[in-house]
C-alpha positions in Angstrom: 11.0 12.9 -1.1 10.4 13.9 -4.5 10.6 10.5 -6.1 7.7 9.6 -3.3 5.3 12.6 -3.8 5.9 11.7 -7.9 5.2 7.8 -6.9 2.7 8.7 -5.2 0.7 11.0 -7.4 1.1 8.1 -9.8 -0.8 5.7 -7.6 -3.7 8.3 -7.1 -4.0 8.8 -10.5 -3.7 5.0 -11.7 -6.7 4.8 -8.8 -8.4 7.3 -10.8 -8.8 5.7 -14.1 -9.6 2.3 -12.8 -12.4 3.7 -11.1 -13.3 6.1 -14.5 -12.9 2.6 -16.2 -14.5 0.3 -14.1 -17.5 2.8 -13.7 -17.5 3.0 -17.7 -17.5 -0.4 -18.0 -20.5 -0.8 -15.1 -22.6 1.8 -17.1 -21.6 0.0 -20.1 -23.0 -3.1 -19.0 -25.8 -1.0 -17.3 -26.9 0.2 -20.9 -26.5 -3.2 -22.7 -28.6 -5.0 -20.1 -31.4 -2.1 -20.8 -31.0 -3.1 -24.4 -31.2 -6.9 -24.1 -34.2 -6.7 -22.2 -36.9 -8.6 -23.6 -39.8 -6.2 -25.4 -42.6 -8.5 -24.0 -43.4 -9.2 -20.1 -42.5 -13.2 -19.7 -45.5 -15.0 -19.5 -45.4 -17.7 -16.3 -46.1 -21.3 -16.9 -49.2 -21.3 -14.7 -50.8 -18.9 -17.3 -50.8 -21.5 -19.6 -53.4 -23.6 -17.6 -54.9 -21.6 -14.7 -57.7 -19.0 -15.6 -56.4 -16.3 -12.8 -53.0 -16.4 -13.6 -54.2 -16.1 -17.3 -56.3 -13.2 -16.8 -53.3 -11.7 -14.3 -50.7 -12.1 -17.7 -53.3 -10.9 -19.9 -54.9 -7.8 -18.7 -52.7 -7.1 -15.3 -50.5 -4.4 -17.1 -53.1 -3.9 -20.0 -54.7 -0.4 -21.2 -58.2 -3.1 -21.1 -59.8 -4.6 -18.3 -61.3 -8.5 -18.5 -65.1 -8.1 -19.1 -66.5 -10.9 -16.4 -67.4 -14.1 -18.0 -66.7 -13.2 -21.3 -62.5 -13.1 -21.9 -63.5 -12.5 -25.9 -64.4 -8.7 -24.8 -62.7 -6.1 -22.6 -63.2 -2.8 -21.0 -60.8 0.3 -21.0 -59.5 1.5 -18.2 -59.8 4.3 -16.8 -58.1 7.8 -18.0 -55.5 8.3 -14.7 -54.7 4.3 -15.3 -54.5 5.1 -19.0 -51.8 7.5 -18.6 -49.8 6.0 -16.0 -49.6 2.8 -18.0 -48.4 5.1 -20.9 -51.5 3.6 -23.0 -52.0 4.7 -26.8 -53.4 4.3 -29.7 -49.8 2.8 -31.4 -49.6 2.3 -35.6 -49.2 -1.7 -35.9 -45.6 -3.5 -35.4 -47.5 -6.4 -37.4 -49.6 -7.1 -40.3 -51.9 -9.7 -41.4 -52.3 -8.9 -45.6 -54.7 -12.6 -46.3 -55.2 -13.9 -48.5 -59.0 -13.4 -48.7 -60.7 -17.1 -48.1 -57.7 -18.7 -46.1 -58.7 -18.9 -43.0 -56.5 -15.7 -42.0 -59.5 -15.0 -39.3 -58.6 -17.9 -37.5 -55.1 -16.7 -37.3 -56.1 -13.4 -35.6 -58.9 -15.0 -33.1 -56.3 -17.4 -32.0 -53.6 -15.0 -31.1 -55.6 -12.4 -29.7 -55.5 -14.8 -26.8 -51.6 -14.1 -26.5 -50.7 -12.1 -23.2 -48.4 -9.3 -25.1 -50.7 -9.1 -28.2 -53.5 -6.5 -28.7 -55.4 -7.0 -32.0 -57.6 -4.3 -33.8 -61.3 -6.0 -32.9 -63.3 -4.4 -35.9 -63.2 -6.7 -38.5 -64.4 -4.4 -41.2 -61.2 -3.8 -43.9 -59.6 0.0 -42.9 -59.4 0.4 -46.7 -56.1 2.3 -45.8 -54.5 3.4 -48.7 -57.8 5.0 -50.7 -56.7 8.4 -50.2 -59.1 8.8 -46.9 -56.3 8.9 -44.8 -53.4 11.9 -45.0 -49.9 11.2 -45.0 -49.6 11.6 -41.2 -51.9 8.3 -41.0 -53.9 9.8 -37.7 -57.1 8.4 -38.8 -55.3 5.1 -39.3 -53.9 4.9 -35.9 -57.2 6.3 -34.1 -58.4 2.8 -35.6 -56.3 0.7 -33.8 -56.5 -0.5 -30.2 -54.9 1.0 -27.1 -51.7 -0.9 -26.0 -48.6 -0.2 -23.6 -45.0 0.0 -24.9 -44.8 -3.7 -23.7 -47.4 -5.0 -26.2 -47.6 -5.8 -29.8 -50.2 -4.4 -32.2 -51.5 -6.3 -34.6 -54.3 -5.9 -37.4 -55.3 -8.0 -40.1 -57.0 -6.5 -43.5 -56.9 -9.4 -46.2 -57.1 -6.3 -49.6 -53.8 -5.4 -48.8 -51.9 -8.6 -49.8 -53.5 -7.5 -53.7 -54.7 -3.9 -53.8 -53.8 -0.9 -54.1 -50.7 -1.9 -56.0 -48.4 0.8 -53.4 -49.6 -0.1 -50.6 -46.0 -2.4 -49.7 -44.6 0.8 -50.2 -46.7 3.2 -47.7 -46.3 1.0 -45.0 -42.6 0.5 -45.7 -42.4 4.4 -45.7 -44.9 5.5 -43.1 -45.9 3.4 -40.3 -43.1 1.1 -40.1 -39.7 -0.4 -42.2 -39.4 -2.9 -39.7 -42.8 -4.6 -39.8 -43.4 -8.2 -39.3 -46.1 -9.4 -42.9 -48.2 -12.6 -41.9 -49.4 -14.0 -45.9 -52.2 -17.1 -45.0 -52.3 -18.9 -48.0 -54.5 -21.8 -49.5 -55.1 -24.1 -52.0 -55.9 -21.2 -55.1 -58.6 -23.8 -57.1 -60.2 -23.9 -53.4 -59.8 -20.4 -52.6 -61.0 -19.4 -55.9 -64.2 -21.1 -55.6 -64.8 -20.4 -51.9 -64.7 -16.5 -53.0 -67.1 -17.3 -56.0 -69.6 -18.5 -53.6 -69.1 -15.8 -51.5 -70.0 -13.5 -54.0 -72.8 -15.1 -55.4 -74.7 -15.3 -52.6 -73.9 -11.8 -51.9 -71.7 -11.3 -49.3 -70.1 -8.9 -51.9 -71.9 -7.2 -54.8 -69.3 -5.1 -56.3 -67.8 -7.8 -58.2 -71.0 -9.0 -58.9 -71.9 -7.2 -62.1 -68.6 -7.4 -64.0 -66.3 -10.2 -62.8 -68.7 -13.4 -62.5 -70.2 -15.8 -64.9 -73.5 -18.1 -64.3 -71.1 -20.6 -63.6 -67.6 -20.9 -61.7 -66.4 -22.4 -65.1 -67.6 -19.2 -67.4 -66.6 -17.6 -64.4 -62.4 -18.5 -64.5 -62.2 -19.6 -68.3 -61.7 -18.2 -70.9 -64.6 -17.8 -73.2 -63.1 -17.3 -76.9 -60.4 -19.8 -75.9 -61.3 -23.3 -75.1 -59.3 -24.4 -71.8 -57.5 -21.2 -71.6 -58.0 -19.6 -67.7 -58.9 -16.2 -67.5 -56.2 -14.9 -65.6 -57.1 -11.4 -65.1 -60.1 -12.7 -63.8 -60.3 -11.7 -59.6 -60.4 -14.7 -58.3 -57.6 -16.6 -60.4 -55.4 -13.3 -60.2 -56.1 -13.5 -56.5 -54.4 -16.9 -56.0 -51.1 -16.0 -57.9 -49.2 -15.8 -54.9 -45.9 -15.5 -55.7 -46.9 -12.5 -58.1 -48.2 -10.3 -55.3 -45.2 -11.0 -52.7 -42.7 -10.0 -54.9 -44.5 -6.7 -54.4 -44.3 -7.1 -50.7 -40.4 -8.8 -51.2 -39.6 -5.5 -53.1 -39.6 -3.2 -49.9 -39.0 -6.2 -47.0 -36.6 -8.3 -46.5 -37.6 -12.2 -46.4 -36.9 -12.3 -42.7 -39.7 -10.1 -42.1 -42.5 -11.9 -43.9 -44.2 -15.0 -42.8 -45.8 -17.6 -45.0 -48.7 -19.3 -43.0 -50.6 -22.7 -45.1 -53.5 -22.6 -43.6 -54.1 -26.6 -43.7 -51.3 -26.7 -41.5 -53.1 -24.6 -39.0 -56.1 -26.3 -39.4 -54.4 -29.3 -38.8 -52.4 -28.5 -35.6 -53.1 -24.8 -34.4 -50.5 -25.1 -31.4 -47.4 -26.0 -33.5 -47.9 -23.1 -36.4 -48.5 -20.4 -33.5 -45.5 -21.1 -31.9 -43.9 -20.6 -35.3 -46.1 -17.2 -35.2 -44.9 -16.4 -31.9 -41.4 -17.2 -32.8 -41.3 -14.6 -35.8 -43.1 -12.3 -34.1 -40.5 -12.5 -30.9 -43.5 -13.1 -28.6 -42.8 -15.1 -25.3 -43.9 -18.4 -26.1 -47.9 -19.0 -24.7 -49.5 -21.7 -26.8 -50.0 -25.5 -25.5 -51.8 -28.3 -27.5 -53.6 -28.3 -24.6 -55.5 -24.5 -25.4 -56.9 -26.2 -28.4 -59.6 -29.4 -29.0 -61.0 -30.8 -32.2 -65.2 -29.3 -32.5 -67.4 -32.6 -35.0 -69.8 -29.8 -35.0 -67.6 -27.4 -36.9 -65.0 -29.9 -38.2 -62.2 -27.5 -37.0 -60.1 -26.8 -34.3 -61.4 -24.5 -31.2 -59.4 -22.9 -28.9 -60.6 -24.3 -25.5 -58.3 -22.0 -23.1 -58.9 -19.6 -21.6 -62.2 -20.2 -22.7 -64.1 -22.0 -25.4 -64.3 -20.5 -28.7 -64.7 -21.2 -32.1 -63.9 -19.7 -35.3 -66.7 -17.3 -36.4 -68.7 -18.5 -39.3 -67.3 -22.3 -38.4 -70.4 -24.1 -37.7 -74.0 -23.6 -38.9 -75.4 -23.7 -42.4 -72.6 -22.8 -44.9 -73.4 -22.1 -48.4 -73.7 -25.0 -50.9 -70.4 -24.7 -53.1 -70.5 -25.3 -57.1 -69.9 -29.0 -58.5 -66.9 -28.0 -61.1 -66.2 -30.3 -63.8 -62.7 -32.6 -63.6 -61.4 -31.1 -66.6 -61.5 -27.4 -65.0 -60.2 -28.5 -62.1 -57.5 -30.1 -63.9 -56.4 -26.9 -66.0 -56.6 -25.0 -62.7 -54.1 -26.8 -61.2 -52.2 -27.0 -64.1 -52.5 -23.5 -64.3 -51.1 -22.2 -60.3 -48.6 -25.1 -60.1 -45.4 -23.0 -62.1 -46.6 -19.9 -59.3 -47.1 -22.1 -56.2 -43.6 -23.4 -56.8 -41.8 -20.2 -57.2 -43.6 -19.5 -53.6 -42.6 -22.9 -52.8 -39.2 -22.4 -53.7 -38.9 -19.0 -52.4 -39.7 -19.2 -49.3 -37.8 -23.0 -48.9 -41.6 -24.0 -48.1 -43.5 -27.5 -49.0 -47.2 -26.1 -49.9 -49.6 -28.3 -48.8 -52.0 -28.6 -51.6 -48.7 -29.7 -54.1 -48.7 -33.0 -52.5 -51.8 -34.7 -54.2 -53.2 -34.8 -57.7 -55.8 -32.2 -58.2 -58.8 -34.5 -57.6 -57.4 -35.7 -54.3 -57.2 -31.8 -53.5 -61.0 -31.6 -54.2 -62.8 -33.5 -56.9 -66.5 -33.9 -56.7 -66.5 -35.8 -54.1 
């Protein structure tokens, strides 16, 4: 009798820690499949190519409404749909630093057509890190658009891959450790000179006084020593990559920053995004078929959801400066020990290193 009640108090209690264990082990699994879960709602195939199911992915969940006939735009939603979508005004996961004169516009217009992406519209530069803006960074995140836990925030502000010197630092230490840092880079002779025309026909005036010459040449060179480039100059000290990501290296691991050439997107849009979307673990959206060649503008337009080209693209564009071989020579003499460290660095082919420097631009 007693070796039965003992036998069978053994068997209830065996009973009793399977079932502790096996409901351990189904919470266990519970919690781990909460954590696997992807951050960003999948995005259908159909989304890809039909303008409802598009507009469904894009806005059907967002804190933004479509604006009718115009998918460039949006509305907000009301404050009761605000709050029950747990809408708010969230500090970027992801940055766009430049470089100033590469094209880094035409990164940000293409992927705010991604579904799970909300970009900060104003394109005027936040000017962050000038002391307007107190260590809790409130005015900074009253800047950026509304977005639900299941989107990413993105803004783009060119100054910050250069100046102020901490500003890798203050966003390591304030808004995020773990943010993703999009670089667009360029050919620096090119780059250079598109910014000197800038300048001069006064898109800019600050630099005006102080930093330029008559010419690009008097501009960039050295004027007490023949063939020497002035590299404290803005717009040579501007294309010394590698210089200005070792800042950026210093507080983020390599994994976390993303070198974009921009000839590469300008040649096929659809194949760097997907590299975009890959390092920014998006749900894959872009399609060759979103994107067609414009003669007018000589670049690439996105064509779905709807037709648009990069601003600034087509029209009159200013005349640029006819810069003599030789200075075009010493330029490229002068980035090539810089473009491949960055080359090197980042286990990355630069465009612009596969021609002579005349081939790259010339006078042609």
């Amino acid at each position: 009798m007693m070796a039965s009640a003992k036998t069978s108090i053994a068997c209830r209690t065996a009973v009793f820690i399977y079932l502790v264990l096996a409901f351990s082990s189904v919470a266990f699994s519970f919690n781990e499949f909460e954590l696997i879960q992807p951050k960003y709602d999948p995005i259908t195939d159909d989304a890809k190519y039909d303008i409802d199911a598009y507009v469904k992915a894009k806005f059907s969940k967002s804190c933004y409404e479509a604006k009718p006939g115009d998918l460039t735009e949006r509305l907000m939603r009301n404050t009761k749909d605000l709050k029950e979508r747990n809408c708010a005004q969230r500090l970027p996961q992801a940055i766009i630093i430049g470089v100033r004169k590469c094209y880094s516009g035409r990164l940000l217009q293409f992927l705010r057509f991604h579904p799970s992406v909300e970009m900060r519209s104003d394109l005027v530069p936040l000017d962050l890190f000038s002391g307007a803006y107190d260590n809790t960074l409130e005015l900074y995140r009253k800047q950026m658009p509304f977005t639900t836990a299941r989107q990413l925030t993105i803004e783009k502000t060119p100054e910050y891959f250069i100046v102020p010197h901490d500003v890798p630092k203050i966003t390591h230490d304030l808004i995020d450790p773990n943010m993703k840092v999009i670089a667009v880079v360029c050919d620096p002779v090119r780059r250079a000179i598109a910014d000197y025309v800038r300048v001069k026909t006064g898109r800019e005036t600050e630099y005006t006084s102080h930093l330029m010459g008559n010419t690009f040449e008097e501009t960039v060179m050295q004027a007490e020593r023949e063939g020497h480039v002035n590299h404290l100059n803005a717009l040579i000290d501007s294309g010394l990559y590698f210089k200005h990501f070792l800042r950026w290296l210093h507080y983020f691991p390599q994994e976390q920053m993303y070198l974009l050439d921009s000839k590469l997107l300008t040649i096929n849009p659809a194949i760097e995004l997907k590299k975009v979307e890959e390092f920014l673990g998006l749900p894959p959206y872009f399609e060759e078929s979103h994107f067609a060649f414009d003669e007018q503008s000589g670049h690439y337009c996105i064509v779905f959801p709807q037709k648009v080209c990069l601003q600034g693209s087509s029209g009159q564009q200013p005349k640029r400066p006819k810069v003599d071989d030789d200075t075009l020579k010493t330029l490229y003499e002068f980035f090539a020990p810089y473009d491949r460290s960055l080359s090197s660095a980042f286990g990355q082919k630069l465009t612009w290193t596969n021609n002579r420097y005349n081939e790259n631009w010339g006078n042609k």
